[in-house]
PAVEXFI-913409 format. One record per residue (C-alpha): x, y, z; residue in one letter. Coordinates in steps of 0.1 Angstrom, whole numbers, plus 5000, padded with zeros to 4 digits. Layout:
BEGIN
<x = X | y = Y | z = Z | aa = a>
...
//
This chain:
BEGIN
<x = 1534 | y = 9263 | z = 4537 | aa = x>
<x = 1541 | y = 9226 | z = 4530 | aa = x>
<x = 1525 | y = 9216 | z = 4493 | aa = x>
<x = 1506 | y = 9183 | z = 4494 | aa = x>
<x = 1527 | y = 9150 | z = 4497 | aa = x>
<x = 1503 | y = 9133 | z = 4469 | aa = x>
<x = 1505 | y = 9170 | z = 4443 | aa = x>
<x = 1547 | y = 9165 | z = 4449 | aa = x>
<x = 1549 | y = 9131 | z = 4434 | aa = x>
<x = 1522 | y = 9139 | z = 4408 | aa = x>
<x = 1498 | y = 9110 | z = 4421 | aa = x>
<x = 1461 | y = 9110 | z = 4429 | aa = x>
<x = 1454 | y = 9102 | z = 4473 | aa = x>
<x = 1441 | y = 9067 | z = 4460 | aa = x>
<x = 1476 | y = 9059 | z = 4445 | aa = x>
<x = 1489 | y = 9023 | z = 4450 | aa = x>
<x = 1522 | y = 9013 | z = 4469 | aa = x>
<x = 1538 | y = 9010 | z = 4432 | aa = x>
<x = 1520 | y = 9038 | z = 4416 | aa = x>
<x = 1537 | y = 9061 | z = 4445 | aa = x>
<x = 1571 | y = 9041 | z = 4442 | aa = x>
<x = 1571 | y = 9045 | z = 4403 | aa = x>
<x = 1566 | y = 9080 | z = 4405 | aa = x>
<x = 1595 | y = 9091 | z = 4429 | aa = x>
<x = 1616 | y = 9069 | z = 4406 | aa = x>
<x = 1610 | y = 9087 | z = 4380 | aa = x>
<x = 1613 | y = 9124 | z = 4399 | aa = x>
<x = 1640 | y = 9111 | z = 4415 | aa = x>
<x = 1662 | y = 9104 | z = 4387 | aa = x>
<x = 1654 | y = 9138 | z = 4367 | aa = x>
<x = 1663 | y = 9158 | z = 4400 | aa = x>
<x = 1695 | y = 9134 | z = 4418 | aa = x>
<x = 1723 | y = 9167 | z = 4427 | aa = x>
<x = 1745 | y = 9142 | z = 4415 | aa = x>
<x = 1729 | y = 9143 | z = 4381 | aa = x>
<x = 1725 | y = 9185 | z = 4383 | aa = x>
<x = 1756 | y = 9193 | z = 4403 | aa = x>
<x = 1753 | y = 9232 | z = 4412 | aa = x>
<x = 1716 | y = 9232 | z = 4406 | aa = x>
<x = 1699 | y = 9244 | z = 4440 | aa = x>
<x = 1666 | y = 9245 | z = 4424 | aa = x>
<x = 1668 | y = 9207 | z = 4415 | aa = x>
<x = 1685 | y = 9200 | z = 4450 | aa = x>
<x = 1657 | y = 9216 | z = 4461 | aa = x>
<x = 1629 | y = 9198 | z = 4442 | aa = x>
<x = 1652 | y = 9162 | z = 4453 | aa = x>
<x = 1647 | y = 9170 | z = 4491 | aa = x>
<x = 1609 | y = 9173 | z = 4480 | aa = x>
<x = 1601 | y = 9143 | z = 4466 | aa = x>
<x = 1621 | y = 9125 | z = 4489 | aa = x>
<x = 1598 | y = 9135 | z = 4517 | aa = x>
<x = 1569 | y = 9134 | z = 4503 | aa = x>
<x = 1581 | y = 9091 | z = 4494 | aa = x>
<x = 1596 | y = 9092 | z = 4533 | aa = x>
<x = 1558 | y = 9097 | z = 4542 | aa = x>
<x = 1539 | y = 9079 | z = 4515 | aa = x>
<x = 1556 | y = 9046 | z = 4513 | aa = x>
<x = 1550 | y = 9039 | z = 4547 | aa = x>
<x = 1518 | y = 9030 | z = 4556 | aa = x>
<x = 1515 | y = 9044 | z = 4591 | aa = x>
<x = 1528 | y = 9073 | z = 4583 | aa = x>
<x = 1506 | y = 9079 | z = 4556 | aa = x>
<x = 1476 | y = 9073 | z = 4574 | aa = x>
<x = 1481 | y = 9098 | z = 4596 | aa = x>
<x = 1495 | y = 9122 | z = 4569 | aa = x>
<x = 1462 | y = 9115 | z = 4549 | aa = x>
<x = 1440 | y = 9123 | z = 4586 | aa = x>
<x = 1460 | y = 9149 | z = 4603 | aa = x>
<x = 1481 | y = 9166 | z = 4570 | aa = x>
<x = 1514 | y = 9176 | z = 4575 | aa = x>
<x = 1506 | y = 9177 | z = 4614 | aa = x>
<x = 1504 | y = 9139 | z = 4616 | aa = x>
<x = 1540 | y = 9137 | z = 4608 | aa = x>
<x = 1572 | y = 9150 | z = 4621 | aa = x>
<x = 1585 | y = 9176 | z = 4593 | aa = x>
<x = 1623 | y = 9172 | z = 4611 | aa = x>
<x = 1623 | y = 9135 | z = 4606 | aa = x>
<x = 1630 | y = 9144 | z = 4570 | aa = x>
<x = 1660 | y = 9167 | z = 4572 | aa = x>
<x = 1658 | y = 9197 | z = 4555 | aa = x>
<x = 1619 | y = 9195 | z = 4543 | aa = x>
<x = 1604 | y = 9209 | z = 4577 | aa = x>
<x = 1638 | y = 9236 | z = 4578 | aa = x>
<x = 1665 | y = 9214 | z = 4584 | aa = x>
<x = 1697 | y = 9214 | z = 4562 | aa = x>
<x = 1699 | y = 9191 | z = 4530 | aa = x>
<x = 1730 | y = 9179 | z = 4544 | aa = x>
<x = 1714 | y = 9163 | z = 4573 | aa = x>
<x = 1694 | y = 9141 | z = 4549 | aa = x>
<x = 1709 | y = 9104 | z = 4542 | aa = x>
<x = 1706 | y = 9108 | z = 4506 | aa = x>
<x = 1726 | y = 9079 | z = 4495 | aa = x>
<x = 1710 | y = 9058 | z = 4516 | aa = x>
<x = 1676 | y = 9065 | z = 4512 | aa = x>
<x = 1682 | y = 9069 | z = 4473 | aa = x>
<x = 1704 | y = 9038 | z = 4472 | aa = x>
<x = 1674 | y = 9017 | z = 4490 | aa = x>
<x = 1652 | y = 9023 | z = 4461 | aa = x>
<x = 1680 | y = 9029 | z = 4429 | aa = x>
<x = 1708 | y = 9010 | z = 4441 | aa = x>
<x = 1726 | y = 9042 | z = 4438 | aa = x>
<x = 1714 | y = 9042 | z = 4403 | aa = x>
<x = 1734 | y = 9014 | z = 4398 | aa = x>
<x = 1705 | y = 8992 | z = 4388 | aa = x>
<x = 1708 | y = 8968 | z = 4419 | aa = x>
<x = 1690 | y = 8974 | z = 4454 | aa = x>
<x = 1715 | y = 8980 | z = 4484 | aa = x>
<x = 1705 | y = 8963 | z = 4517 | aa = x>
<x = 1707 | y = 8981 | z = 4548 | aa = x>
<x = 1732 | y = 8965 | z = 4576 | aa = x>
<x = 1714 | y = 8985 | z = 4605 | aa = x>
<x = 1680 | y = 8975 | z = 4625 | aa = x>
<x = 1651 | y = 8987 | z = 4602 | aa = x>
<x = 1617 | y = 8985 | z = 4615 | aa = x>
<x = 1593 | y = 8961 | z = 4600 | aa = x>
<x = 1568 | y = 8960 | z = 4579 | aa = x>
<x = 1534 | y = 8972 | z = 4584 | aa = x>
<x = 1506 | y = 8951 | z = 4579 | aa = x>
<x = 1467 | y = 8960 | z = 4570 | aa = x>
<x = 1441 | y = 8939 | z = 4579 | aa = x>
<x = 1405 | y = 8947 | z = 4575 | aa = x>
<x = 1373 | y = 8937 | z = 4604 | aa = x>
<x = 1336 | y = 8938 | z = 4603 | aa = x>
<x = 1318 | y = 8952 | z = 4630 | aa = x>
<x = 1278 | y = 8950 | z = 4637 | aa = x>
<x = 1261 | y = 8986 | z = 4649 | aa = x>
<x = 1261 | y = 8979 | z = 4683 | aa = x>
<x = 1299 | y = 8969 | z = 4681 | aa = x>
<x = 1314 | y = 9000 | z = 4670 | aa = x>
<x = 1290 | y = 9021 | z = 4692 | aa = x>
<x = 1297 | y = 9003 | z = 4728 | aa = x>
<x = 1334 | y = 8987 | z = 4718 | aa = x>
<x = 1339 | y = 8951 | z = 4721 | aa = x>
<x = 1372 | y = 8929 | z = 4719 | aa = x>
<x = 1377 | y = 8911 | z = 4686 | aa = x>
<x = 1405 | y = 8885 | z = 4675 | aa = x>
<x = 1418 | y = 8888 | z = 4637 | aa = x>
<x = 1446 | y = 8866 | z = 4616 | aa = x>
<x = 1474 | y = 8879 | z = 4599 | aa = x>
<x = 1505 | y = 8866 | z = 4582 | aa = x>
<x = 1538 | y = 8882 | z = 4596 | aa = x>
<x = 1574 | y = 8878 | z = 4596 | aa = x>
<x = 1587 | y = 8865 | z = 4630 | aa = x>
<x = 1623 | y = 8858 | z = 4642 | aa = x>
<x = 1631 | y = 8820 | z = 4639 | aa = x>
<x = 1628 | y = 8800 | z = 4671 | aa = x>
<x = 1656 | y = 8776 | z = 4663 | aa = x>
<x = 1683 | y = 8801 | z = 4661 | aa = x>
<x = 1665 | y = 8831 | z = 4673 | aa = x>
<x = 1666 | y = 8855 | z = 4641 | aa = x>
<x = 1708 | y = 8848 | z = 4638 | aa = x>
<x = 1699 | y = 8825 | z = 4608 | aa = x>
<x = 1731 | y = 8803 | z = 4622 | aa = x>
<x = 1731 | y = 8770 | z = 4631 | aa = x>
<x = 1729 | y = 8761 | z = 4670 | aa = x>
<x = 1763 | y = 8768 | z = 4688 | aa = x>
<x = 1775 | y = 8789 | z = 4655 | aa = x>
<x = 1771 | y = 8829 | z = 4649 | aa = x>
<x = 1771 | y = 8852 | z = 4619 | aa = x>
<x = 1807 | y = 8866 | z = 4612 | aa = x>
<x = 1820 | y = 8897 | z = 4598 | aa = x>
<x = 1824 | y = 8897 | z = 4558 | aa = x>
<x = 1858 | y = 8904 | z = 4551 | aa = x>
<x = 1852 | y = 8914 | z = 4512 | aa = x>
<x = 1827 | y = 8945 | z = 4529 | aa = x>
<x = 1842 | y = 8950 | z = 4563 | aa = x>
<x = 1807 | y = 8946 | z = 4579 | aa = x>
<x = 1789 | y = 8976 | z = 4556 | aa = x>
<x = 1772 | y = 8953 | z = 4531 | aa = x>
<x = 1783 | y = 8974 | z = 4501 | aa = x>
<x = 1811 | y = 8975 | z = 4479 | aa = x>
<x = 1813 | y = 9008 | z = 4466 | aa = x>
<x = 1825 | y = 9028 | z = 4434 | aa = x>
<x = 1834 | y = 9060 | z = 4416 | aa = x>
<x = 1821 | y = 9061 | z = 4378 | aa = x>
<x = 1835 | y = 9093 | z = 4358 | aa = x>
<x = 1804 | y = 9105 | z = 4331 | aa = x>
<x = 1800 | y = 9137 | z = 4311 | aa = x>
<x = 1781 | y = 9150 | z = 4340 | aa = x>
<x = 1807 | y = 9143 | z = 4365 | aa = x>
<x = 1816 | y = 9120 | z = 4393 | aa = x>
<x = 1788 | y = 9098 | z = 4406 | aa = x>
<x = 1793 | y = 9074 | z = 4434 | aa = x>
<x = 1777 | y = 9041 | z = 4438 | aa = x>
<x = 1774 | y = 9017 | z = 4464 | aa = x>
<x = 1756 | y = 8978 | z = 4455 | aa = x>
<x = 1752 | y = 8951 | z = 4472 | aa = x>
<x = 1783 | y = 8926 | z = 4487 | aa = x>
<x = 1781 | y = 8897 | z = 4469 | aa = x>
<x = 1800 | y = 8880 | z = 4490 | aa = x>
<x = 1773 | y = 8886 | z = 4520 | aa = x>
<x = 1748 | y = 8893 | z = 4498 | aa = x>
<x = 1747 | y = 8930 | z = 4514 | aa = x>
<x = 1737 | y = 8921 | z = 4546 | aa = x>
<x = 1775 | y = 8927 | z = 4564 | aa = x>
<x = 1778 | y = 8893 | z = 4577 | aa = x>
<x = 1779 | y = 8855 | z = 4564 | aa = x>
<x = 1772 | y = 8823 | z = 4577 | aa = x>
<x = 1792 | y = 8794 | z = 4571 | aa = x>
<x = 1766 | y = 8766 | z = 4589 | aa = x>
<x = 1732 | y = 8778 | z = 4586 | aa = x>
<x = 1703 | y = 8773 | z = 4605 | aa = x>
<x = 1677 | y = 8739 | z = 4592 | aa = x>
<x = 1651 | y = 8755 | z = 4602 | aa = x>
<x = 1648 | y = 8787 | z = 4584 | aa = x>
<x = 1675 | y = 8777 | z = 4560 | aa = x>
<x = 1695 | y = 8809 | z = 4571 | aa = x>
<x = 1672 | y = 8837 | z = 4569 | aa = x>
<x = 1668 | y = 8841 | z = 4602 | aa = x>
<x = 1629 | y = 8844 | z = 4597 | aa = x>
<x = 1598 | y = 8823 | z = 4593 | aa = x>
<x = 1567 | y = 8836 | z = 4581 | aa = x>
<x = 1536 | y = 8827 | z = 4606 | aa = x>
<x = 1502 | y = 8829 | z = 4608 | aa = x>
<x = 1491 | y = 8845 | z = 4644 | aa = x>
<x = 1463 | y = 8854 | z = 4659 | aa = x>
<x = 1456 | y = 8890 | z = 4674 | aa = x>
<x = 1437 | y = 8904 | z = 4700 | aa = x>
<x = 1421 | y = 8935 | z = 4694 | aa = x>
<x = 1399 | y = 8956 | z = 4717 | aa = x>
<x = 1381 | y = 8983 | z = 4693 | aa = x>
<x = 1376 | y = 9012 | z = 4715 | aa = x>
<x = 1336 | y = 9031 | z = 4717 | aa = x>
<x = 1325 | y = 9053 | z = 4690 | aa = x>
<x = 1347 | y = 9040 | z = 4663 | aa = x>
<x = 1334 | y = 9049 | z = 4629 | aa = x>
<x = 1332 | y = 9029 | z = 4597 | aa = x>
<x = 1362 | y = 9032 | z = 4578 | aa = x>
<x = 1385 | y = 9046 | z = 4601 | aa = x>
<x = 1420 | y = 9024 | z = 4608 | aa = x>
<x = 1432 | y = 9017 | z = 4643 | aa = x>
<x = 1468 | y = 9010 | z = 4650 | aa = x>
<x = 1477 | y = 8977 | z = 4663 | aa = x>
<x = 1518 | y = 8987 | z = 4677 | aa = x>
<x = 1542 | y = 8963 | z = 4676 | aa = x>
<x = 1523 | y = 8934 | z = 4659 | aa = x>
<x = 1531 | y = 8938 | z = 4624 | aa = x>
<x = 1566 | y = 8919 | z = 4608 | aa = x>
<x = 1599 | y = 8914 | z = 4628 | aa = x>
<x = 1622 | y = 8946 | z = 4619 | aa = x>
<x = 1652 | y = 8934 | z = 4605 | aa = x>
<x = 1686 | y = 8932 | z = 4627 | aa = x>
<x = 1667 | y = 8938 | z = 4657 | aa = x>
<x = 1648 | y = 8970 | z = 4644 | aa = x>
<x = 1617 | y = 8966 | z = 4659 | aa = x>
<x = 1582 | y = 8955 | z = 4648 | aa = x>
<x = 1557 | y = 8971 | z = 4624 | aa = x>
<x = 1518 | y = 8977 | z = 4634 | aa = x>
<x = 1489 | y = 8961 | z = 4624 | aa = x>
<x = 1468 | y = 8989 | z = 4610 | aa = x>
<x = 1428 | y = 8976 | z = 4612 | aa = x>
<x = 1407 | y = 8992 | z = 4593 | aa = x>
<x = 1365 | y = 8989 | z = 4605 | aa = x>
<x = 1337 | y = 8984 | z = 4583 | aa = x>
<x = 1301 | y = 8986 | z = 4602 | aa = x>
<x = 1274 | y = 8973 | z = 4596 | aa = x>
<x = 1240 | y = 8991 | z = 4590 | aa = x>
<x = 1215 | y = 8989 | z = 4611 | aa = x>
<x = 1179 | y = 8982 | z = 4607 | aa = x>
<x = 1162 | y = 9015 | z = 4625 | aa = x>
<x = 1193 | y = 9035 | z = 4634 | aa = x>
<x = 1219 | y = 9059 | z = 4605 | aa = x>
<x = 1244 | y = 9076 | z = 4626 | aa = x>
<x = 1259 | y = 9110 | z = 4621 | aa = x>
<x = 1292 | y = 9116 | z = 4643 | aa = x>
<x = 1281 | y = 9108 | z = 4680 | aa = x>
<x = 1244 | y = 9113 | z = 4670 | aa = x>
<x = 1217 | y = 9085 | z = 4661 | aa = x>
<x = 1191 | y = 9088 | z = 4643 | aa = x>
<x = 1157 | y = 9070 | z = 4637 | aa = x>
<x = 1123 | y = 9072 | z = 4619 | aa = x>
<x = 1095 | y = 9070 | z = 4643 | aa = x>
<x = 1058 | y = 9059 | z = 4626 | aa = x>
<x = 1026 | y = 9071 | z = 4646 | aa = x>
<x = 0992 | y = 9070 | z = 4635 | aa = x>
<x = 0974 | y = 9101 | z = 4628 | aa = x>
<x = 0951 | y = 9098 | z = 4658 | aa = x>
<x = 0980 | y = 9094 | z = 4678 | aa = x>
<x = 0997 | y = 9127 | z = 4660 | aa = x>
<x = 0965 | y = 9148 | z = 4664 | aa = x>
<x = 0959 | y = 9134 | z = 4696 | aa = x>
<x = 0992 | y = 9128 | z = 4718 | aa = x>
<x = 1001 | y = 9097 | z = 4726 | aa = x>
<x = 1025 | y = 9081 | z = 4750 | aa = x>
<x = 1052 | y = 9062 | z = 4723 | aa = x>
<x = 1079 | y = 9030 | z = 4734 | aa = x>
<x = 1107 | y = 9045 | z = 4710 | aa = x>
<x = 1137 | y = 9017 | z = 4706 | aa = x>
<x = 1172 | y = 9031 | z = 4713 | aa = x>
<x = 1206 | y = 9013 | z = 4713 | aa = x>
<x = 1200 | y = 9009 | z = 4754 | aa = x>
<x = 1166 | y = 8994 | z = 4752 | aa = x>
<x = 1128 | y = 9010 | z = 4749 | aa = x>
<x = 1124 | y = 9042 | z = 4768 | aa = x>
<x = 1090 | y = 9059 | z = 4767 | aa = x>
<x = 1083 | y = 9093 | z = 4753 | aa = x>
<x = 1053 | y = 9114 | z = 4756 | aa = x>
<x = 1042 | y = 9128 | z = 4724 | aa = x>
<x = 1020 | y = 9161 | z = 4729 | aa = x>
<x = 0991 | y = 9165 | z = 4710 | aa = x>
<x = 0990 | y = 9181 | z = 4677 | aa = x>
<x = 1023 | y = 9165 | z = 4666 | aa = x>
<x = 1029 | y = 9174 | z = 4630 | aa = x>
<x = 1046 | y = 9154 | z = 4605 | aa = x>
<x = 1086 | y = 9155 | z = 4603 | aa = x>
<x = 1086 | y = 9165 | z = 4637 | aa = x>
<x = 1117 | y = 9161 | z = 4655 | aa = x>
<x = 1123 | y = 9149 | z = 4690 | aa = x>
<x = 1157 | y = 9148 | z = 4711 | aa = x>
<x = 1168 | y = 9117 | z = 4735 | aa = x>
<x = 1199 | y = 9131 | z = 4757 | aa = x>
<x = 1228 | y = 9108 | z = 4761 | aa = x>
<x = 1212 | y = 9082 | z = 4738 | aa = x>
<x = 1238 | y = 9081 | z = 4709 | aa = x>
<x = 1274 | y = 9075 | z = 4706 | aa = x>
<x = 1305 | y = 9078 | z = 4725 | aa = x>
<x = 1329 | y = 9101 | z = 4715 | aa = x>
<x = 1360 | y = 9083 | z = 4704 | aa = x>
<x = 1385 | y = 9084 | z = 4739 | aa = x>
<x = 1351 | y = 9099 | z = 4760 | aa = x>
<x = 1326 | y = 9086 | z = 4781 | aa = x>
<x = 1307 | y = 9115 | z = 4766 | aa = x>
<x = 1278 | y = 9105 | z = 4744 | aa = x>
<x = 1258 | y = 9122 | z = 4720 | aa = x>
<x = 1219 | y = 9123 | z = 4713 | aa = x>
<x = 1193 | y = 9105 | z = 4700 | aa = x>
<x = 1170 | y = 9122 | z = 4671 | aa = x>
<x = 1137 | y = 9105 | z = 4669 | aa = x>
<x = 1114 | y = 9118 | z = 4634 | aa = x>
<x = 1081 | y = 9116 | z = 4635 | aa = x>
<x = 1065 | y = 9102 | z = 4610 | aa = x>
<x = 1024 | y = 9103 | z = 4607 | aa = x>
<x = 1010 | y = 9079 | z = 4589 | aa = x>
<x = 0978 | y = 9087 | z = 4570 | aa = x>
<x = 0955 | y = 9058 | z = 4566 | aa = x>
<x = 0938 | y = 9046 | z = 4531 | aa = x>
<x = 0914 | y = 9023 | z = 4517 | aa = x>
<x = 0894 | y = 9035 | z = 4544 | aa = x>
<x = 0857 | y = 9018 | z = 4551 | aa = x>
<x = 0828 | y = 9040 | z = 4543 | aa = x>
<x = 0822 | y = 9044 | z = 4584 | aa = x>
<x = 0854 | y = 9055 | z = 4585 | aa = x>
<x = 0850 | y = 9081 | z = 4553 | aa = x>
<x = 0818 | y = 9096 | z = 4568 | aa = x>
<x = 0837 | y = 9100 | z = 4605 | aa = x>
<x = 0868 | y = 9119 | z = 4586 | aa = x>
<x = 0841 | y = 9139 | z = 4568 | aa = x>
<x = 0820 | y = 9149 | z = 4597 | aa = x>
<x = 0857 | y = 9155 | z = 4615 | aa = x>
<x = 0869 | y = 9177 | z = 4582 | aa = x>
<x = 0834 | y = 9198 | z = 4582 | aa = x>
<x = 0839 | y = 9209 | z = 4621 | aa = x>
<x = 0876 | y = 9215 | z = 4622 | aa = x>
<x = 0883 | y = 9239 | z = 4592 | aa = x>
<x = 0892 | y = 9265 | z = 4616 | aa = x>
<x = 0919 | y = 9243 | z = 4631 | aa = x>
<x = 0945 | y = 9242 | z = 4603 | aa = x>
<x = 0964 | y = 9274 | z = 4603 | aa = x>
<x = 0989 | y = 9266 | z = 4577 | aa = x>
<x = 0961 | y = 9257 | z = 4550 | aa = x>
<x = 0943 | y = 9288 | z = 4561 | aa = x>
<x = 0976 | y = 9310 | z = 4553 | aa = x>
<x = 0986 | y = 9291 | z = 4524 | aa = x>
<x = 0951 | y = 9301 | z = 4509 | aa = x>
<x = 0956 | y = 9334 | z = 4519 | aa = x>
<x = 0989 | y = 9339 | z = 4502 | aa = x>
<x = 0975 | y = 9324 | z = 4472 | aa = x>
<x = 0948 | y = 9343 | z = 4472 | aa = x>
//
């Protein structure tokens, strides 16, 4: 069985970004093979960590790792975690992207990458998140320059190969230590590691090749959704890098409470207040729902706490046209600072009806 992502790196589930970061660094160097060399237990621990980072330092992938568990991800993506062999894991790049190949400098990667992930957060009323609506939110994102389209080159001009790299973005080396061999790859400095240069950059985005924007974003939040649950936005998040493709827009809901209504899954619930004439005596009741007033006949001799079911009157279930039910408690209200009339009425009443209250009549019994 898998062991927890979060117990691997030694970090609690509320760990930040850098928290989760720090920690593999620090795993990372006290397990390298290249630092062991022989040492399968170590080579073991390495391919570890490094999944349990592969899935925690992205932040789709660790929202559905922390909804679904290992499930939410694909344990072959990984390469040797799920079964797969170690050598089918790109350790030196994946290592070099966050040590530099312990050089102390951060290697760029030449291929596409996909882009960042963004999070936004939206508030929704009661009625919102049980019905759906469409909503619009802001975010700020990374977008491919217009003027040169993401080449960062001047109109009429393109990128070129650097000739100090060859195109890879790394100029690598072979250091001899006590411990062995250990290879290391950093950044071009000629290209500054990312495989090309440009000799007349574009005005606009000074050679980058991106501008950061502020854009607005439909979003239609589906039925049923649930405070504090994140929805996926695809594709809207930050340009990916050498035409990798976009990140996502992960929207996380926070809903509103409601004045009558608590929910519980795709039930409602509500408190219902009748008098106690109308408890003792039935009544016909106008009880408020999220699709307007429906009437309800309450049958005589209601007691206190009682519970009533509306079908079909509470929430849909996320992806369903299915909907659950409405609960409806009754509460009886007992009057005071009566009127003497009033006393002497409930008096009279009391005197003639003290065969009519079976629970007091047993409770006296037991106790007796």
């Amino acid at each position: 069985m898998a062991k927890d992502f979060y117990e691997v790196l030694g970090v609690g589930r509320d760990a930040s970004d850098d928290d989760i970061k720090k920690a593999y660094r620090k795993l990372a160097k006290e397990n390298h093979p290249d630092l062991n060399p022989g040492d399968k237990q170590r080579e073991a621990r390495f391919k570890e960590i490094s999944a349990a980072y592969e899935t925690l330092s992205d932040g789709d992938k660790r929202a559905r790792y922390d909804r679904f568990g290992p499930d939410g991800v694909d344990p072959g993506m990984y390469g040797g975690y799920g079964g797969g062999g170690f050598d089918d894991f790109d350790l030196s790049s994946f290592v070099s992207s966050i040590f530099g190949g312990f050089g102390g400098q951060t290697q760029r990667r030449t291929g596409p990458s996909r882009g960042e992930n963004l999070r936004a957060s939206l508030s929704l009323s009661f009625e919102e998140a049980v019905f759906g609506c469409a909503k619009e939110i802001t975010v700020s994102r990374i977008e491919a320059c217009d003027s040169c389209r993401g080449s960062g080159a001047a109109d009429g001009t393109r990128p070129e190969t650097c000739q100090t790299c060859g195109g890879s973005g790394q100029v690598r080396s072979v250091r001899r230590t006590p411990l062995g061999s250990i290879a290391t790859a950093t950044p071009c400095q000629t290209c500054g590691g990312k495989g090309k240069t440009i000799k007349t950059p574009c005005q606009t985005c000074k050679g980058a090749g991106i501008e950061r924007r502020k854009v607005a974003i439909s979003v239609n939040i589906p039925a049923g959704i649930d405070d504090g649950q994140t929805m996926p936005i695809r594709g809207q998040g930050s340009a990916g890098a050498n035409g990798g493709p976009a990140g996502d827009v992960l929207v996380t809901v926070r809903v509103s409470k409601h004045a009558l209504f608590t929910r519980d899954g795709t039930s409602i619930h509500c408190e219902m207040p009748v008098t106690f004439g109308q408890a003792a005596l039935g009544a016909e009741l106008e009880v408020p729902t999220l699709d307007g007033k429906v009437k309800y006949t309450m049958p005589p001799g209601t007691q206190n706490g009682a519970v009533f079911r509306l079908r079909n009157k509470g929430v849909p279930a996320l992806g369903s046209k299915q909907r659950g039910d409405q609960f409806v408690h009754i509460m009886a209200e007992v009057p005071s600072g009566l009127n003497k009339k009033q006393k002497q009425l409930l008096s009279e009443f009391e005197e003639i009806s003290k065969d009519q209250h079976p629970r007091c009549k047993s409770f006296r019994d037991k106790w007796k």
